[in-house]
N, CA, C and O of each residue as an XYZ file, in Angstrom:
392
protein
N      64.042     85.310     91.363
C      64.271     85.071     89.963
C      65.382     85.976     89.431
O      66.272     85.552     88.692
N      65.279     87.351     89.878
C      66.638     87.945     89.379
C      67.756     87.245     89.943
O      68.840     87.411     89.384
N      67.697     86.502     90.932
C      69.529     86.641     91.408
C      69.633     85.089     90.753
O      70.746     84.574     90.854
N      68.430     84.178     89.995
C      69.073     83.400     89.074
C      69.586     84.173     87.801
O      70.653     83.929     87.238
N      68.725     85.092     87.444
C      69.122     85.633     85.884
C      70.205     86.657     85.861
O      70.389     87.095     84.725
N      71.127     87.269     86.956
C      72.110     87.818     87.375
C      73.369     86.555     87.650
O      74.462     86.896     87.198
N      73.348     85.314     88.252
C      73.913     84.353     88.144
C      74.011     83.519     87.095
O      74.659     82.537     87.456
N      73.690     83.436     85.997
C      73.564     82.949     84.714
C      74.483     83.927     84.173
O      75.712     83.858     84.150
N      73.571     85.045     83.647
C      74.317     85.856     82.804
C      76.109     86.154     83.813
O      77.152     86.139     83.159
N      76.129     86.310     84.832
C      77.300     86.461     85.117
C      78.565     85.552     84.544
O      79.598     85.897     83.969
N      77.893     83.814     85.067
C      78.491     82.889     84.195
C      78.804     83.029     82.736
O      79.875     83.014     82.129
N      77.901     83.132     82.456
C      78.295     83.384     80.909
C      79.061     84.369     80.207
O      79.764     84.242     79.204
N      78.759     85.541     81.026
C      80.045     86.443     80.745
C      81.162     86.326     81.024
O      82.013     86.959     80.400
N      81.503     85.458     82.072
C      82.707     84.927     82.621
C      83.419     83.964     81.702
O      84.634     83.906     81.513
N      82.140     82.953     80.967
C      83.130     82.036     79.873
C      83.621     82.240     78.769
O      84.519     81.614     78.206
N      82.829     83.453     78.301
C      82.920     83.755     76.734
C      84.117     84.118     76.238
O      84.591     83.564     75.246
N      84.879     85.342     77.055
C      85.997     85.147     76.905
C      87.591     84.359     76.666
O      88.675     84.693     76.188
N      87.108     83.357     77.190
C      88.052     82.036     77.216
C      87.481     80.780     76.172
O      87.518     79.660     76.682
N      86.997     80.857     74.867
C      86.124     80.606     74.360
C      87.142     80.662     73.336
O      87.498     81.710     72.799
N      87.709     79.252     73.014
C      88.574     78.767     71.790
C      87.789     79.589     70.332
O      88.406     80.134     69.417
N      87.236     79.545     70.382
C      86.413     80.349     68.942
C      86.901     81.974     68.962
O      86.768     82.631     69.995
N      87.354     82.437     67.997
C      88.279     83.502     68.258
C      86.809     84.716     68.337
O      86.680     85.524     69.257
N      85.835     84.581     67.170
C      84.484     85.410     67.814
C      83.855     85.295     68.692
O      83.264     86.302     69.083
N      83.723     84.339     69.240
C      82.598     84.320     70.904
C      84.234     85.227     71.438
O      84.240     86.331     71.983
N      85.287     84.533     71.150
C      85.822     85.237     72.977
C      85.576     86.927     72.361
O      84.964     87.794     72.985
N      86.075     87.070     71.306
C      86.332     88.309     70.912
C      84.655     89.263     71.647
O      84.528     90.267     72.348
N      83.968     88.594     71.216
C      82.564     89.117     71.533
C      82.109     89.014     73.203
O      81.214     89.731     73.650
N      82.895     87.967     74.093
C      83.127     87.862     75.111
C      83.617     89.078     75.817
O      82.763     89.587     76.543
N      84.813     89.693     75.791
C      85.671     90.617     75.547
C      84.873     92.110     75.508
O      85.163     92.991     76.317
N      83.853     92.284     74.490
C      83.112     93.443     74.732
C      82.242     93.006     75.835
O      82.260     93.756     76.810
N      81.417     91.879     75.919
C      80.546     91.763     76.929
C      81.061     91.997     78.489
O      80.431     92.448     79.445
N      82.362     91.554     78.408
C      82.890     91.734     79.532
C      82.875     93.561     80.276
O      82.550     94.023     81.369
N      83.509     94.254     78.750
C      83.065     95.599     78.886
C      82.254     96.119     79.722
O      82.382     96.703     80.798
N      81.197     95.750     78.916
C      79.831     96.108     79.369
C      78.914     95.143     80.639
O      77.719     95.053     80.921
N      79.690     94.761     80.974
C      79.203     93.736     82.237
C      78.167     94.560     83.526
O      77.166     94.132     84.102
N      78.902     95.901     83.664
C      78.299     96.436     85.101
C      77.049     96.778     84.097
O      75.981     96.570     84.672
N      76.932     97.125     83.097
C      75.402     97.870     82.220
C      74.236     96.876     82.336
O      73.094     96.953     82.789
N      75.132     95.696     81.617
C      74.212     93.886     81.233
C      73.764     93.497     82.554
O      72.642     92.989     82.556
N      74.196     93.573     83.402
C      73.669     93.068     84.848
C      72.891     94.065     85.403
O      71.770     93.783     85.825
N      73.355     95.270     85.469
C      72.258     96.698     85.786
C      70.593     96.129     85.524
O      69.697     96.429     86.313
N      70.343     95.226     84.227
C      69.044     95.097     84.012
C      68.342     94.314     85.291
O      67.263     94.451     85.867
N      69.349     93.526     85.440
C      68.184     92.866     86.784
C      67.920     93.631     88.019
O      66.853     93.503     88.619
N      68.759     94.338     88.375
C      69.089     95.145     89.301
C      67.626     96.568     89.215
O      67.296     97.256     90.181
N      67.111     96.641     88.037
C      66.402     97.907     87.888
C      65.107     97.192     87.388
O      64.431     97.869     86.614
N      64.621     95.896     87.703
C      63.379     95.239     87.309
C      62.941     94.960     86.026
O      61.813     94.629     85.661
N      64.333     95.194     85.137
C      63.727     95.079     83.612
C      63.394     96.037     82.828
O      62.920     95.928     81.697
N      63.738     97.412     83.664
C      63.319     98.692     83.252
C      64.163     99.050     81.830
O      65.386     98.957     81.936
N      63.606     99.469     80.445
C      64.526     99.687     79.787
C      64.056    101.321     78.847
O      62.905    101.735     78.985
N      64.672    101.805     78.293
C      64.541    102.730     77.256
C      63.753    102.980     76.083
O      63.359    103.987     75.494
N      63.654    101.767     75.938
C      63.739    100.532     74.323
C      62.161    101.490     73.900
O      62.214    102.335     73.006
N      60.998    101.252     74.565
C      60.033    102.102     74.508
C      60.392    103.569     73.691
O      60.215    103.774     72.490
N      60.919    104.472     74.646
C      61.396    106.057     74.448
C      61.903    106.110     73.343
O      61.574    107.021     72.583
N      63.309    104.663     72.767
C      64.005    104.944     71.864
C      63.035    104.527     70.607
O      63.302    104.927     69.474
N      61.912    103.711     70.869
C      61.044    103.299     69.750
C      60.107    104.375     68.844
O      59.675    104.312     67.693
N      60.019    105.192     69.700
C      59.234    106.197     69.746
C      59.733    107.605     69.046
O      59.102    108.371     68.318
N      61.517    107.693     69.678
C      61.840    108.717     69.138
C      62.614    108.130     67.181
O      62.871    108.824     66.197
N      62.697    107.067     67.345
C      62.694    106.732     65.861
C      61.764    107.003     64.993
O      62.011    107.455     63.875
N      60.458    106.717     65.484
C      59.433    107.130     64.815
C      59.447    108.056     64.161
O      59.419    107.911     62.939
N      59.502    109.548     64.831
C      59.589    110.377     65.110
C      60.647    111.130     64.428
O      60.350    112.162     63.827
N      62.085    110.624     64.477
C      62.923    111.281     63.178
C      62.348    110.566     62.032
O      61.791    111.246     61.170
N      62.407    109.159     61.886
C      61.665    108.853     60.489
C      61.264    109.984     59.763
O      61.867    110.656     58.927
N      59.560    110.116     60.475
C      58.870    111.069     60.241
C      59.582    112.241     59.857
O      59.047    112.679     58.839
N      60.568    112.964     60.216
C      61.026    114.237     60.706
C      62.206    114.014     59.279
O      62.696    115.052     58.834
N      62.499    113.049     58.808
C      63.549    113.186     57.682
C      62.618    113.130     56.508
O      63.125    113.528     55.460
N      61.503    112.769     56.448
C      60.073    112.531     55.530
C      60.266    113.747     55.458
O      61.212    114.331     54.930
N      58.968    114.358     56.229
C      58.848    115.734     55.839
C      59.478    117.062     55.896
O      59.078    118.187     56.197
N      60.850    116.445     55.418
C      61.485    117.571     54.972
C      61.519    118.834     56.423
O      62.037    118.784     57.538
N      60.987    119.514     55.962
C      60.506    121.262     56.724
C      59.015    121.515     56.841
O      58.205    121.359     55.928
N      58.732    121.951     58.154
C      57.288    121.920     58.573
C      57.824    123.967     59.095
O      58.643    124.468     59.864
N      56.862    124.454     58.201
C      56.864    125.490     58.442
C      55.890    126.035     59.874
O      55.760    127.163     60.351
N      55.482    125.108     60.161
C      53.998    125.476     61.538
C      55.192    124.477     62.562
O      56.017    123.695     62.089
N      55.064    124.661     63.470
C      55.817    123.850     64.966
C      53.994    123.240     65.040
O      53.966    122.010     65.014
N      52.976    123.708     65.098
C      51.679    123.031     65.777
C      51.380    121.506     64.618
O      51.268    120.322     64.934
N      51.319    122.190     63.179
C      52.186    120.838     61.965
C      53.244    119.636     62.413
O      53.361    118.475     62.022
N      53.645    120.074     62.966
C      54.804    119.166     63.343
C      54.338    118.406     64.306
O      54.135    117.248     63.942
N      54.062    118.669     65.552
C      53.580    118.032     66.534
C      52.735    117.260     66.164
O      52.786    116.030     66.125
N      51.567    118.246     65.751
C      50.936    116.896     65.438
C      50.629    115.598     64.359
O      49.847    114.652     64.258
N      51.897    116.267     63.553
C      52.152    114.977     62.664
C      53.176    114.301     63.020
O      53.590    113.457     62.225
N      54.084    114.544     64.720
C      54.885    113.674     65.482
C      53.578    112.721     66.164
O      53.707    111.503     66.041
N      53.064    112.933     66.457
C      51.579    112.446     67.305
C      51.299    111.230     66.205
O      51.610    110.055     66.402
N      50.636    111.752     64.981
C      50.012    110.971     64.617
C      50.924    109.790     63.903
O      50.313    108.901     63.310
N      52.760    109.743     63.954
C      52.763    109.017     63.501
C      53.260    107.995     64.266
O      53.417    106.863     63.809
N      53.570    108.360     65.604
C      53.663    107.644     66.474
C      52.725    107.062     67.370
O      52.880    106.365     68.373
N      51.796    107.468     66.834
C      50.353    106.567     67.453
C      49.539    107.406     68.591
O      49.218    107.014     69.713
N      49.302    108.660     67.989
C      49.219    109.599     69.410
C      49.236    110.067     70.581
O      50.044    110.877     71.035
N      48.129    109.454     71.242
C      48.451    109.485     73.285
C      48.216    108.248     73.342
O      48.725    107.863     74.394
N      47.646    107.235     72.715
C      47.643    106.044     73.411
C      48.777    105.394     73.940
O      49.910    105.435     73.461
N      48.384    104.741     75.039
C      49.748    104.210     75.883
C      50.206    103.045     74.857
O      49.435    102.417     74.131
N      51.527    102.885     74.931
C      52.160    101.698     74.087
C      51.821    100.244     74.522
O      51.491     99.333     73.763
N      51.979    100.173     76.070
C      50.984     98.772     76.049
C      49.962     98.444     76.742
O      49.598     98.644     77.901
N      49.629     98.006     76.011
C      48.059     97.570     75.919
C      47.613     96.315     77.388
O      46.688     96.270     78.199
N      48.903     95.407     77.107
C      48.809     94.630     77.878
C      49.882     94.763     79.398
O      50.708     95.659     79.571
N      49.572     93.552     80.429
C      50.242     94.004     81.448
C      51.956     93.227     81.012
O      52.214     92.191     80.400
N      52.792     94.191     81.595
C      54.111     93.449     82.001
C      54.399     92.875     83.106
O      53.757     92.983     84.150
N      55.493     92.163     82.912
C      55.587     91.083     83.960
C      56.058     91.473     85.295
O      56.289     90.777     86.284
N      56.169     93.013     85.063
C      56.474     93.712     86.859
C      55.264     94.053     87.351
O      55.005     93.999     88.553
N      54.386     94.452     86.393
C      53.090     95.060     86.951
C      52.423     93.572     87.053
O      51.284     93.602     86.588
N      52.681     92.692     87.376
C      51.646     91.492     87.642
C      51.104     91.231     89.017
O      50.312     90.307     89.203
């Protein structure tokens, strides 16, 4: 299944560029850029960040809220609680762990 979804997306990065519409190619053009990154995903099982980066948003949110936390043990654990504490993020299985 990856080396269809690595052969697709390859195609498609390949056409966009040549893409009479001056925004697809233009947008083609960055994709092309970023081609070795966009294909990296199949290559690494789908593995992404997106989690970590969800988390550390939270987390400044929080952190531009309250201002100044004079306790570091305050802080933590109002990083904890607003990111949902230790529970694992999912609940359910993904489609690598199947």
């Amino acid at each position: 299944m990856a080396e269809q979804g690595t052969g697709l997306v390859a195609e498609i990065l390949d056409s966009f560029p040549s893409c009479r519409i001056p925004e697809i190619a233009r947008l083609g053009r960055t994709l092309r850029r970023w081609r070795a990154v966009i294909l990296a995903y199949f290559d690494t099982d789908g593995a992404s960040n997106g989690p970590t980066e969800a988390v550390n948003g939270v987390i400044e949110t929080m952190r531009r809220v309250a201002r100044r936390f004079h306790n570091f043990e305050n802080y933590r654990l109002r990083a904890l609680l607003a990111a949902g504490g230790h529970s694992p993020w999912r609940k359910t299985l993904t489609h690598t762990q199947l």
